[in-house]
N, C-alpha and C positions, 0 to 999 in steps of 0.2 A: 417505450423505447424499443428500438429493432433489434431482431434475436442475433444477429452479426455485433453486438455492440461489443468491444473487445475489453477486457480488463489488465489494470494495470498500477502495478505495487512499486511506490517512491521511494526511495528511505531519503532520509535526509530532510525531510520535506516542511523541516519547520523554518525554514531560512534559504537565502540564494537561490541556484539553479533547482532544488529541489524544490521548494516553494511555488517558481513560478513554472515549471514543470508538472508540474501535480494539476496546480490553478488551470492553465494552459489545453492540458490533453483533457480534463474535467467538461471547460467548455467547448474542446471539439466533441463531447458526448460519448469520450470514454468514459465507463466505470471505474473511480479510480481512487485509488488505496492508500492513504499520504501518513506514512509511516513514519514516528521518531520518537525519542527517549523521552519521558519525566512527563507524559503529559497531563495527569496532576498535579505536577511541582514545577520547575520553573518554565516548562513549556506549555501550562494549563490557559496563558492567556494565548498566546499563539493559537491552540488547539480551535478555543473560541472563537476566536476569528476566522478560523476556517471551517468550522462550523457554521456558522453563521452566511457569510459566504455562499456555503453550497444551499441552504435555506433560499435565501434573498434572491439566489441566480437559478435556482432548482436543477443543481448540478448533483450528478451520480460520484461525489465527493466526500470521503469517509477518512477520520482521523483515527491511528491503530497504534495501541502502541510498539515499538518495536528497538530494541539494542542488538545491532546486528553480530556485536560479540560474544552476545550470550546463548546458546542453544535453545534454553528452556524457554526464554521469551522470543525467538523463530518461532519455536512450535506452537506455542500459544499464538503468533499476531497471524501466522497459517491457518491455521483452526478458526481463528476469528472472522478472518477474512472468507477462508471455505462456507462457513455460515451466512455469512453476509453475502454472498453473492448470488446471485439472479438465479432462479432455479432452471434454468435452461441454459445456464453456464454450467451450472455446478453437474448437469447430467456429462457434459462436454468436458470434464474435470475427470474425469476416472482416468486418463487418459494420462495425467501427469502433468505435473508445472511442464513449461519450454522455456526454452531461453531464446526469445527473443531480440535479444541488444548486446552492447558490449559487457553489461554486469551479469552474469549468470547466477541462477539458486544453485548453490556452494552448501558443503558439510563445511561446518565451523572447523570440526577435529584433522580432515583431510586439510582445510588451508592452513594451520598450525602445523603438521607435518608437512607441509611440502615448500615451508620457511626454513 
């Protein structure tokens, strides 16, 4: 894969625009991080199939889990994904998340205060 390959974390991604968003940027040969709740329990078959998927299509397509209300599991699907990723991304990582789009990386505690 080319060292420009850019990465990129979904939430939502077990269903709708998240789903085919994930699916979508996967096969334009971004690395790509398709984040969402329970996926041992009721999203474990979901998972599978996108699992599978990235197999079958040999897509940089990885299921993570993530509840974006929860801090401690942020920092875990973080961590997760920090490991997971390309080691010549990850040199390119000291640098800091960016916010690239309209959803930015948010402190849980800061968006609860400024409700």
């Amino acid at each position: 894969m080319p060292s420009t390959q850019q990465v990129v974390l979904i939430t939502g991604a077990s269903s709708g625009f998240g789903r085919l968003i994930a699916e979508t940027l996967a096969r334009k040969k971004f690395q790509v991080f398709a984040t969402m709740r329970n996926v041992k329990g009721r999203n474990a078959a979901v998972a599978s199939e996108i699992a599978e998927l990235a197999k079958r299509e040999s897509l940089s397509l990885q299921v993570v889990e993530l509840d974006v209300t929860d801090d401690l599991s942020v920092e875990s699907a973080v961590s997760k994904i920090r490991a997971a990723m390309r080691p010549d991304r990850r040199a390119g990582e000291q640098r800091g998340l960016r916010d690239h789009g309209p959803c930015g990386v948010r402190d849980h505690g800061a968006s609860a205060e400024a409700v």
